[in-house]
N, C-alpha and C positions, 0 to 999 in steps of 0.2 A: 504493500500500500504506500510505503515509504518515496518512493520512485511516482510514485503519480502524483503527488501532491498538488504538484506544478498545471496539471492539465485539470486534477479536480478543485483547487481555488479558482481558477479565472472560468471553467463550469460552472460554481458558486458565483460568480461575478455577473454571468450573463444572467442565470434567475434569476437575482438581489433586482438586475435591470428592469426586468419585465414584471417583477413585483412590485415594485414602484409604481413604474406607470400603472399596475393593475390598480393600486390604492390611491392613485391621482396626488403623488406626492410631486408629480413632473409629468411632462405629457410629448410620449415620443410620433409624431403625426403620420409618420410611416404605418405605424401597428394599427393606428385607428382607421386611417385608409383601406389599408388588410383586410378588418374588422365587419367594415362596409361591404367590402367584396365577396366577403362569406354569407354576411348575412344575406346578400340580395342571393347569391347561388344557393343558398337551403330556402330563400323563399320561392324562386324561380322550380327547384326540383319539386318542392309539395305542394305546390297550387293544384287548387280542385280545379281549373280550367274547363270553367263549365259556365253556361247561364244563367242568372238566376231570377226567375220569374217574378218576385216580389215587388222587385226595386222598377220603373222605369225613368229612364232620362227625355225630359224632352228639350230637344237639340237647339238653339238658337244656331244653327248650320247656315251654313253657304249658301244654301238652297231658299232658305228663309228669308234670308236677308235680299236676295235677288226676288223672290215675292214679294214681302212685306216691306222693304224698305232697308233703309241704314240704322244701325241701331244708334241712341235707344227708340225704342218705337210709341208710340202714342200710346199712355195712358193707360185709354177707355177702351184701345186694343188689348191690351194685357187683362182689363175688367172683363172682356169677351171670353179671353183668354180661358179665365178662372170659371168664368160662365160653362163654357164647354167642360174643363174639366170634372168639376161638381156634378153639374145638373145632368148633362150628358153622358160625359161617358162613368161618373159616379167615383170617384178615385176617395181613397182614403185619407191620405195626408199630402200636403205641396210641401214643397221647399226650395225656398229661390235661394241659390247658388251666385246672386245677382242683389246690389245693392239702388236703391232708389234715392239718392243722397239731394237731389236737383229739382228742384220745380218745373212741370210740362208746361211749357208755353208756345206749344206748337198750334191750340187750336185757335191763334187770334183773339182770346177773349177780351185781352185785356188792349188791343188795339180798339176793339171796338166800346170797351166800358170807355176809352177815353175820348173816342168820335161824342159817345152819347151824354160827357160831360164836360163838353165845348163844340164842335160844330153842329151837332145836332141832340141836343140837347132841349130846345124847343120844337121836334118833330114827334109828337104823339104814337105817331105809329112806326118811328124804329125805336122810340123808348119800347115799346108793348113787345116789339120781336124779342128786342134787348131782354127783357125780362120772361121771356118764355120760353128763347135758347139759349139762354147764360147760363143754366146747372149744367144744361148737357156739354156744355166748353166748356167745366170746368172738370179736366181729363184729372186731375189729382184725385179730388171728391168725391169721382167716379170709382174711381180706382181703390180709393178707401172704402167706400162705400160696399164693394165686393170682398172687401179683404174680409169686415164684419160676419160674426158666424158662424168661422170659416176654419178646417183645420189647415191654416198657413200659417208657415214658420219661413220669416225674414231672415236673410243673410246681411252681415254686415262686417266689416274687417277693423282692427286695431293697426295704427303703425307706431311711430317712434318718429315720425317728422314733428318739429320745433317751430314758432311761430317767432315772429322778431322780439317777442318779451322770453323765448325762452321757455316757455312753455309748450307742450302738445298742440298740436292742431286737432280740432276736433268740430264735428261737423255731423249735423242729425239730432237723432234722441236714442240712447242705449235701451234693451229692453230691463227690465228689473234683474238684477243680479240673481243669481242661481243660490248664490250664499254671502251675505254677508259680512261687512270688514269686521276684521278681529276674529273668528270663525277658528282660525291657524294661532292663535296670538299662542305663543309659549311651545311652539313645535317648529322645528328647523326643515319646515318643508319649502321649495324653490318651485318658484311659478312661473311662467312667462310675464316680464310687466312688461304694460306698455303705456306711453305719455299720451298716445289721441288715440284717436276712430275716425270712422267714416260711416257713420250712420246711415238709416233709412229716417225720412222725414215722421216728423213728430206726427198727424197725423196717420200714415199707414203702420208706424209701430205701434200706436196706440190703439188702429181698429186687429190687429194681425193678433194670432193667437200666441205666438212667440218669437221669440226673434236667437238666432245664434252669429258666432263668430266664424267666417269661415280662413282664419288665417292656418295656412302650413306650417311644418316647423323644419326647414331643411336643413341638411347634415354639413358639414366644411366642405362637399364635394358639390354642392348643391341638391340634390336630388330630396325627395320629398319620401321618406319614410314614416312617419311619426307627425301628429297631428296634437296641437294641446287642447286634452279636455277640457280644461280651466285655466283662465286668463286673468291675470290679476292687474285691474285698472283704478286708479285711485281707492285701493282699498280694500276694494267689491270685488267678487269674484264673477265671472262670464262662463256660460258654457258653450261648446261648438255645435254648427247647425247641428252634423250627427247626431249630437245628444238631446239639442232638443227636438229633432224631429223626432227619436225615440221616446223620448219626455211625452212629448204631447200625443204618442200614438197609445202609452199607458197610460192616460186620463192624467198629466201632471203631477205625478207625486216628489216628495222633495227627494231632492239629491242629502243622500246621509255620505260622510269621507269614509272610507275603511281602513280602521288601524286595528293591524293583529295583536292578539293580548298574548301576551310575550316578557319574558321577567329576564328576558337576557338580551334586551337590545340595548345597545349605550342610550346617552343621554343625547349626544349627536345624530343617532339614527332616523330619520324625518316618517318613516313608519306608516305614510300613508300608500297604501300599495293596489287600494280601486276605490272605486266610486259606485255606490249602488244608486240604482235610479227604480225602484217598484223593488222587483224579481231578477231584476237584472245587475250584475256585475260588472264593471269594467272597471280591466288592470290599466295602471297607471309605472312610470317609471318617475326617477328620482326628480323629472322635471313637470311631472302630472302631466305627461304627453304620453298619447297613446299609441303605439305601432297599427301602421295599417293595412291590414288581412284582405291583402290584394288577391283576387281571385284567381287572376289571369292579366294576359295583357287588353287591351281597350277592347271593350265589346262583350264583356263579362256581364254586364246588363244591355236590356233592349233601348234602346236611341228607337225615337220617334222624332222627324220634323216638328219643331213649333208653327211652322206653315201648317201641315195635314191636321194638328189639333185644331187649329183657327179655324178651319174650314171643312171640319168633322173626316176627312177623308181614312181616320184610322179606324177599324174595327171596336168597338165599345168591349167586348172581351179581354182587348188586350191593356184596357188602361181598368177598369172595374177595379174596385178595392185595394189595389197597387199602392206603394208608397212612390211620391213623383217626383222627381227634383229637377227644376229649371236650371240648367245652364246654357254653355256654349263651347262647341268644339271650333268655332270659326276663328281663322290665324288669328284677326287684325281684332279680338275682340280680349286678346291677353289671359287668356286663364286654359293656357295649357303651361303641364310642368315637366320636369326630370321626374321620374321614380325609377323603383328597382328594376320595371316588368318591361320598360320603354322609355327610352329618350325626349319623345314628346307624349306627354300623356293628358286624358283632359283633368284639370280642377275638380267637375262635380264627380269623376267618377271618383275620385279619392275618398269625397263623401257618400258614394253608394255604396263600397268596401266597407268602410264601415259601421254604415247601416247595418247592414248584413253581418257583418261580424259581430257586433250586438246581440243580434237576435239569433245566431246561432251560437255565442257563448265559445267563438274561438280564437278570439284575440289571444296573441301571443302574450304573454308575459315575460315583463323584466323590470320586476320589482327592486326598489332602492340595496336589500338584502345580497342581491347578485353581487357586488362589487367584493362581499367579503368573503363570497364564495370562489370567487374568482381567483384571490389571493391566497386564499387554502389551497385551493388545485395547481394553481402553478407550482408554490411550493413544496406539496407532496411530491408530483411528476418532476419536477428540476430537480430539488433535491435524490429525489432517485435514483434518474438520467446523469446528473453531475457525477456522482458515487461509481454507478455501474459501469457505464463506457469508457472511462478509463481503463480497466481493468480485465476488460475482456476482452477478443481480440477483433478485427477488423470487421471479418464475416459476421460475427455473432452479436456483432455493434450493428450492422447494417439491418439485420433480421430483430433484432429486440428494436431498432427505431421502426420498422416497420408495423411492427405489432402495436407497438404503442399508438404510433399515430391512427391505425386502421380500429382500436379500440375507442380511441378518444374524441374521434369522428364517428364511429357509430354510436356513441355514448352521446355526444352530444345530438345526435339526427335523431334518436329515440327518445329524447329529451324533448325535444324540440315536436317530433311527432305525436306522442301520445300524452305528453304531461304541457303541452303548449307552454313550456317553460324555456325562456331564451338564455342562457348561459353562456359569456363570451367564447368562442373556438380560435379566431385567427390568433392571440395571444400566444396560447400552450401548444398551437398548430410551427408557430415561427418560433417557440421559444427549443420546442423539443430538435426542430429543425436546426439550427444553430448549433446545439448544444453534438447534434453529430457532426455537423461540417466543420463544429469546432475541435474535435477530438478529431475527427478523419485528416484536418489541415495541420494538427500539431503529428500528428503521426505522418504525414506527409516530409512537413520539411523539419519537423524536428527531428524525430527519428531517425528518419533518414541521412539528416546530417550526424546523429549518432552510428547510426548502418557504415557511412563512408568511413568515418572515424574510427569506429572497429575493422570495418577494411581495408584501412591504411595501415592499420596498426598490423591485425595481426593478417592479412590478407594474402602474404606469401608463405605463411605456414599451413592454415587452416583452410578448407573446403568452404565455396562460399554456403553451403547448407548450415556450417557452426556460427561462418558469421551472420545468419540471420537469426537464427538463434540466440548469439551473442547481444546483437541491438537489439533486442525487447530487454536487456536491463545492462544497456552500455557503463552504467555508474561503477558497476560489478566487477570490472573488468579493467585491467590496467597490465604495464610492463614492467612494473615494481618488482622487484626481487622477493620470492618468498619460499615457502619452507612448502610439501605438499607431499603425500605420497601419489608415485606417479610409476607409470612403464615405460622404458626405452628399448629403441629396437635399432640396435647397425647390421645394415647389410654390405658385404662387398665381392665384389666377382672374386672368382677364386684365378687366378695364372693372367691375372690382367693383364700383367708387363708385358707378357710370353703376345697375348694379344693384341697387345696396342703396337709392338715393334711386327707384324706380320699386316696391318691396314694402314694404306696414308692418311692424315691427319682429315682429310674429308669424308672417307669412308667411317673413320674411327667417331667423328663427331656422331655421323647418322645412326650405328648401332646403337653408341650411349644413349641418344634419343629415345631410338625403337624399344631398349627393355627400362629406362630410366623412366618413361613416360607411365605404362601400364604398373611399375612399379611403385609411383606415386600417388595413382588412380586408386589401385587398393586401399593405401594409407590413407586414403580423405575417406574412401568409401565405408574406412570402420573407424572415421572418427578421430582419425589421426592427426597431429602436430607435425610437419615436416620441419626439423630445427636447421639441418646444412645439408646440401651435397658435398661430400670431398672426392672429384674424382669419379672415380668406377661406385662411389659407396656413399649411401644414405643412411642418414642418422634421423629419428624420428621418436617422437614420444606420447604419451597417451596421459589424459590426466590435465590439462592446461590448454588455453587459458579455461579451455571448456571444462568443468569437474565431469569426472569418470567412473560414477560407481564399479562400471566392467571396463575398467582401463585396462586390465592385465590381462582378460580374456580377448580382448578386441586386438591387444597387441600378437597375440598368440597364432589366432585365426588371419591376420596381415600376411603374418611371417608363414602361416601353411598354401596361405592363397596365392603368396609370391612365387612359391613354386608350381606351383599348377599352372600360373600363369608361363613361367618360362617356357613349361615343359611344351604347351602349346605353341611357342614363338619359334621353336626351334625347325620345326620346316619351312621358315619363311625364313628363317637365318640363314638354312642351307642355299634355300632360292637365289640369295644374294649372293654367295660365295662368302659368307662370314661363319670365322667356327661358331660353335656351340658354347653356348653362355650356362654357368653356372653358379651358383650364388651364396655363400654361409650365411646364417643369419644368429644373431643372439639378442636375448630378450632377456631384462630382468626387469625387477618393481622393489621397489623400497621407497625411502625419504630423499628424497632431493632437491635442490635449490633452481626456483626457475625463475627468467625475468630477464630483462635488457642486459647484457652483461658485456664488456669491454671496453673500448677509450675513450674519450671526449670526442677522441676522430670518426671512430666507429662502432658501434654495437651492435648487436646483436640478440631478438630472441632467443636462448636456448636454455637447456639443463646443467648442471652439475654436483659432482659429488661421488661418494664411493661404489653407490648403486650403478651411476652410469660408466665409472671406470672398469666395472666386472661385467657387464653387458658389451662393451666393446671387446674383453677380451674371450668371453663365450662368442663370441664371432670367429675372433680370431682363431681357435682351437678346434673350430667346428672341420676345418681338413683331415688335424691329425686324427680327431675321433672316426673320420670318413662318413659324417651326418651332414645335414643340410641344415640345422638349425638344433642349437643347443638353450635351453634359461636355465636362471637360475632356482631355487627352490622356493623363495616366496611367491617366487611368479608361480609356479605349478601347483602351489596350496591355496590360488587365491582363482586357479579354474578347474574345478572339480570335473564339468563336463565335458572337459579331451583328457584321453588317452596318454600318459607319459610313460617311455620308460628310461629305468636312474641309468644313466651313462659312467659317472664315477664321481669321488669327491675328489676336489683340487686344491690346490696353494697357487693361485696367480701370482704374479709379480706384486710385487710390495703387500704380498696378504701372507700369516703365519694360520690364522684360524682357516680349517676345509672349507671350503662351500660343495654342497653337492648337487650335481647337474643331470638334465632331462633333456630328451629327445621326444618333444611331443609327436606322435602317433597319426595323429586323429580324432575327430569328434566321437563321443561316448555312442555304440551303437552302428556307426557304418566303419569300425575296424574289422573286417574278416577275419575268420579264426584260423588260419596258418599263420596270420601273423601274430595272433595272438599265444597261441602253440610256441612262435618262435622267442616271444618275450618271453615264455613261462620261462625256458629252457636257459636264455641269456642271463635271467634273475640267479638261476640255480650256479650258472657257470660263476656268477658275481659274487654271490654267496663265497663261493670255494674258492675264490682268486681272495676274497680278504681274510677267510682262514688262514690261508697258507698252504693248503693244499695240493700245491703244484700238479702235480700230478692228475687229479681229479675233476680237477681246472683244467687242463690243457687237455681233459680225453672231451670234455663240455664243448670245448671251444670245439676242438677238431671235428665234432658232429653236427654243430651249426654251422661250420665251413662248408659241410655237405648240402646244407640248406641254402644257405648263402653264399657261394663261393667266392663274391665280389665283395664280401662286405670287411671293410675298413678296419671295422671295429674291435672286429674277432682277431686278425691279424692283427693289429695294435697290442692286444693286451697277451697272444702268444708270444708277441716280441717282451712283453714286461716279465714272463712268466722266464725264459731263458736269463732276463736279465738277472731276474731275481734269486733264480737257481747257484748264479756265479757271484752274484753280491746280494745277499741276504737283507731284507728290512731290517733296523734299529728294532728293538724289542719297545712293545708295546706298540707298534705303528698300526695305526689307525685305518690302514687302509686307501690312504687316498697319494696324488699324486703329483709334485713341485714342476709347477712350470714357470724358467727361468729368464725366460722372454715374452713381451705383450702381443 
C-alpha cells in the first residue's frame, strides 16, 4: 500500500474536488454543463412520446394570423373567441399563455366620443348612434364582460426591468397572491424574486377566475427545464399559470407548503420539498421550481388553429371538457424557447407538460435533500475508487470502472424510473471517470518512467519479463550492495583455445553467437540474472534483483536445458564446418554479496563471495570428473525434485573444509531405470573407494566400465585407486579429494 500513496492522495484530491462542488462550497461550470446533458439524455430516453388527449393548444399560428389579422387582435374577437369555446364546443378550463397589459383602441370609439364632444356635439342623431354603439366599441368591456363566469385563468409574467427611480416597472393588476408575505418568515427557503410584472389590465383580472405567472426558469445554457411554482414579488407569493389552471380545475382550494417532519434536518435545511394544491402534490427543488415532464418533443398535445375555433371549423368532440391553453407557435410573436426535447420549442407547450404532469403525479423530483445525498455518494464511490485502483492492476482497473459506472447508471435510471427521484449522475459519472484516466495516466508515464529506469538499470542482465515485473514496485529495487542468498551458475566451453586457433576471427565471432545466444535465452527463460560474459563462458545468477524462492532449482534446470540445447545445435554446427561444442557447467547457492561493484570509472552489476568462488571452480572440474555439470551441496538440498548423484567430496583451492559434489541427473520421475541401476551401483562403488577397499572398489568400477565404457568418471577414480595403492591416505582421511589448481 506503501508504494501507492502517491497515486491514492491526488485520487483523494480529485473526490475532495467534486465534493465540493457537490456541497456548493465553489462551482466548477464544466460539471454542471455535464449535468445538463444527462439530464436532458435520461429525459429524452423515458419520455412517454405519446399524445395526450386532455390538454388542447389552440394555436395563435401563421395561418391565423394571415386570417384574422396581425396580432394582437381585437378585443370582442377574442370575446367570440371564449364564446365558441364555452358555449360551443363546451371546454373545461382556458388558459391564456398570453398577457393583455394595453388598452384596445382599435374600434375608433374614442375618435368618435371626441367628434360627439366638439364637432358634433349638437347633432341629435349621431349623439343617439353614439350612444347605442359605444358599448359595442368598447372591445375591453366586451372582453371583460366574457371573461365573467368563466373558468379563465390569465397569464401574466414578472421581470426584473428598473424604472429611472430605480425601482420595478410594473404594469396591470396582479391577481391575489396564492400565499401571503411572511408565510416562509423563519425558514431558509429561496424563491424566484422579482422587482415588476407585466400585468393583465385591472378590469379583465378582476372579471377572470384567476390569473398565473407564466415566467421560465432557464439553466446557464439557456434552455428551459424547470419552471417556478412560486414567485416571490414584494413579499407575496405568485403561482404559475400550470398551477393555477390546476387550482381552478379542483374548485380553488389553498395551496398548503410541504415540509417533511424530520428531526435530522439542520437548521439551514429550507425543507420545503412540494406544494399541495386539493389531492395533488407537487415536488419543488431548492428554488420552488418545478422540473418539467416533457412528454415528447412538440406535438405531444393536439394544436388546433385559433382561426378554425373562431369560425367553429373544429369538430366539438375534440375540444369538449378539454383543459385549453391559448398560445402561439408563430416566429415573430416570441414565445418559443430552448428545452431539452428541441431547440425551438413553443412556450405554452411547456405549460401543457405540466398540466399533465400534475394530474398524472409524475413530476420528477429533486428535493433540497438531494445535495446531501449527493455528497455521501460521491464520497462512498471516490473514496472507494481512490483506494482500489491503485492497487490492482491495469485490466482489472478497466473492468471494476466499468462495472461501477454501468451500476451507477443503472442505479440512477431506476431511480429516476420508478421512484421519479432525480439524483445528480454527471458528477460521480466524471468523477469515477477521472479517477481511472487518473490512475491509467500515472501508470502511463509514471510507471513507465519507473519501467525505463529499471530497464536501464538492470536491462542487460535480466529478461525484459523480470523487468516488468520489477516496475510494479521500482522503489524495491536498487544497485546497492547487499547480502542475499542467491545461485550462481558458470558455464564454459571445454578445449576453447584448441577451437578458437582452428576458425578465423569471423567465423569464431558467429559460432560464439550461435551457442552464446540460445544459451542466454535459457537463462532469462528460468528467471535468470546474466552478471558477464568472459569469452567462451557465462556467469549468471539467480536470486537478484528479482527475489527467488526456486533460485536454486531454476539454476539447476538452466544448466540441464543448456545441454539439451547444445546437443540439438550440433548438426547445424557440423553444417557449417565448425567442430562440436561442448560445455561444463557449475552451480552453487549460499550467501552472497550483490550490487554495482567496481570503480568510479566502471561498475558493474554482479555477485561475490565464497559461494561464487566454489561454483566457478565446480565448472572448472567438471572435465576431470568427465560430467557436464557439477553443484555444490546446498544447491542439491535446496531441489529435492531432480535427480543427483554424489560425485565426491573436494578441497578446492584456498578451501581446507570438503564440500561434497553432485551431478544432477534429471527431473524426479523421467530418469529411466538403467540409469538408475547404474547410480545404485556407482553409490556402492563410492561407498568402497572411501573405505579403503581397493580392491572391491576397482572390481565396482570395472563392471560399470562394462556399462559405460566412455565414462570419465569410472576411469578417474580407477586412476585414484592405483594411486592410492602406491601412496596410501593419511589415517583418518575423510574421503575426499585436494584440488591444487582453480
Amino acid at each position: 500500500m506503501k508504494k501507492h500513496l502517491v497515486r491514492i492522495a491526488l485520487g483523494l484530491v480529485v473526490v475532495l474536488v467534486f465534493v465540493g462542488h457537490a456541497a456548493q462550497y465553489y462551482d466548477i461550470p464544466f460539471i454542471k454543463r455535464f449535468e445538463n446533458i444527462v439530464y436532458d439524455a435520461r429525459l429524452r430516453l423515458t419520455m412517454a412520446n405519446t399524445v395526450d388527449p386532455r390538454i388542447v393548444i389552440i394555436d395563435i399560428d401563421e395561418k391565423s394570423l394571415a386570417v384574422e389579422g396581425r396580432w394582437p387582435w381585437r378585443r370582442d374577437k377574442l370575446g367570440t373567441m371564449l364564446d365558441q369555446l364555452f358555449d360551443h364546443y363546451h371546454v373545461g378550463i382556458v388558459g391564456f399563455d398570453v398577457v393583455f397589459a394595453e388598452r384596445d383602441e382599435s374600434s375608433g370609439l374614442g375618435m368618435l366620443q371626441q367628434l360627439g364632444q366638439n364637432e358634433l356635439k349638437d347633432n341629435p342623431q349621431f349623439q343617439a348612434v353614439l350612444k347605442e354603439v359605444g358599448p359595442q366599441l368598447e372591445y375591453d368591456r366586451v372582453f371583460a364582460e366574457k371573461l365573467k363566469n368563466r373558468a379563465v385563468v390569465l397569464g401574466y409574467y414578472f421581470s426584473s426591468l428598473q424604472s429611472d427611480d430605480g425601482k420595478g416597472r410594473t404594469n396591470g393588476l396582479l391577481p391575489e397572491p396564492v400565499l401571503p408575505s411572511g408565510t416562509f418568515k423563519g425558514r431558509n427557503v429561496t424563491f424566484s424574486r422579482w422587482l415588476g410584472y407585466g400585468a393583465n389590465l385591472p378590469e379583465f383580472q378582476n372579471a377572470a377566475a384567476s390569473g398565473g405567472h407564466f415566467n421560465p426558469y432557464p439553466d446557464e445554457d439557456g434552455v428551459t427545464r424547470r419552471v417556478p411554482m412560486i414567485a416571490e414579488y414584494d413579499g407575496a407569493y405568485f403561482e404559475s399559470l400550470s398551477m393555477a389552471v390546476i387550482r381552478l380545475g379542483l374548485g380553488s382550494p389553498k395551496v398548503v407548503p410541504g415540509f417533511p417532519e424530520g428531526k435530522f434536518w439542520s437548521k439551514d435545511y429550507p425543507g420545503l420539498e412540494w406544494i399541495e394544491i386539493g389531492d395533488v402534490r407537487v415536488p419543488v427543488d431548492d428554488l420552488v421550481t418545478t422540473l418539467v415532464p416533457y412528454r415528447g418533443r412538440q406535438g405531444s398535445f393536439k394544436y388546433i388553429s385559433a382561426t378554425d375555433v373562431l369560425h367553429g371549423a373544429t369538430p366539438v368532440e375534440e375540444l369538449k371538457n378539454k383543459i385549453v391553453l391559448v398560445g402561439t407557435t408563430a416566429p415573430g410573436l416570441f414565445d418559443l424557447r430552448a428545452s431539452p426535447v428541441a431547440n425551438v420549442y413553443p412556450g405554452v407547450e411547456i405549460h401543457a407538460n405540466l398540466i399533465a404532469g400534475m394530474l398524472d403525479g409524475n413530476i420528477k423530483q429533486r428535493p433540497p435533500y438531494v445535495l446531501g445525498a449527493e455528497v455521501m455518494l460521491l464520497l462512498l464511490s471516490g473514496v472507494f475508487m481512490a483506494l482500489l485502483l491503485p492497487i490492482i492492476s491495469p485490466l482489472r482497473a478497466t473492468v471494476l470502472t466499468g462495472v461501477v459506472l454501468a451500476v451507477v447508471f443503472a442505479t440512477n435510471v431506476m431511480v429516476w424510473t420508478e421512484g421519479n427521484l432525480i439524483l445528480p449522475l454527471a458528477s460521480g459519472l466524471l468523477m469515477i471517470a477521472m479517477l481511472f484516466a487518473l490512475n491509467m495516466s500515472y501508470g502511463f508515464f509514471v510507471e513507465s518512467r519507473a519501467k525505463r529506469q529499471i530497464s536501464g538499470l538492470f536491462g542487460q542482465y535480466v529478461p525484459p519479463e523480470l523487468v516488468d515485473e520489477m516496475s510494479k514496485d521500482p522503489e524495491a529495487f536498487s544497485m546497492e550492495g547487499e547480502s542475499r542468498e542467491l545461485s550462481v551458475l558458470f558455464t564454459d566451453v571445454r578445449g576453447f583455445t584448441t577451437i578458437s586457433e582452428g576458425l578465423d576471427p569471423k567465423e569464431l565471432s558467429k559460432l560464439m553467437n550461435e551457442f552464446l545466444t540460445p544459451l542466454s535465452r535459457i537463462i532469462y527463460k528460468h528467471r535468470g540474472t546474466i552478471d558477464k560474459y568472459m569469452g567462451d563462458c557465462i556467469m549468471a545468477f539467480w536470486g537478484a534483483p528479482l527475489s527467488d524462492s526456486q533460485n536454486a532449482r531454476n539454476a539447476v534446470l538452466a544448466g540441464l536445458e543448456m545441454h539439451k540445447a547444445l546437443e540439438s545445435l550440433q548438426p547445424h554446427f557440423k553444417d557449417k564446418g565448425w567442430p562440436p561444442i561442448h560445455i561444463g557447467v557449475g552451480v552453487n547457492s549460499g550467501r552472497m554479496n550483490v550490487g554495482n561493484m567496481g570503480s568510479e570509472i566502471r561498475l558493474a552489476y554482479t555477485v561475490m563471495g565464497d559461494a561464487v568462488n566454489l561454483a566457478s571452480r565446480l565448472e572448472g572440474i567438471t572435465k576431470q570428473y568427465g560430467v557436464g555439470m557439477i553443484v555444490g551441496e546446498s544447491t542439491r538440498i535446496q531441489v529435492p525434485d531432480v535427480v543427483f548423484r554424489e560425485l565426491d567430496r573436494v578441497k578446492v583451492k584456498g578451501k581446507d573444509a570438503p564440500a561434497a559434489i553432485f551431478e544432477p541427473i534429471g527431473v524426479a520421475g523421467e530418469v529411466e531405470k538403467p540409469v538408475q541401476d547404474e547410480m545404485k551401483l556407482w553409490g556402492q562403488a563410492l561407498k568402497l573407494y572411501r573405505l579403503r577397499d581397493w580392491d572391491m572398489a576397482e572390481l565396482q568400477l570395472l563392471n560399470l566400465l562394462k556399462i559405460n565404457a566412455n565414462s570419465g568418471l569410472y576411469k578417474l577414480f580407477l586412476e585414484r585407486i592405483v594411486h592410492f595403492r602406491a601412496n596410501p591416505p593419511e589415517d583418518g582421511w575423510d574421503g575426499s579429494w585436494r584440488f591444487d589448481t582453480k
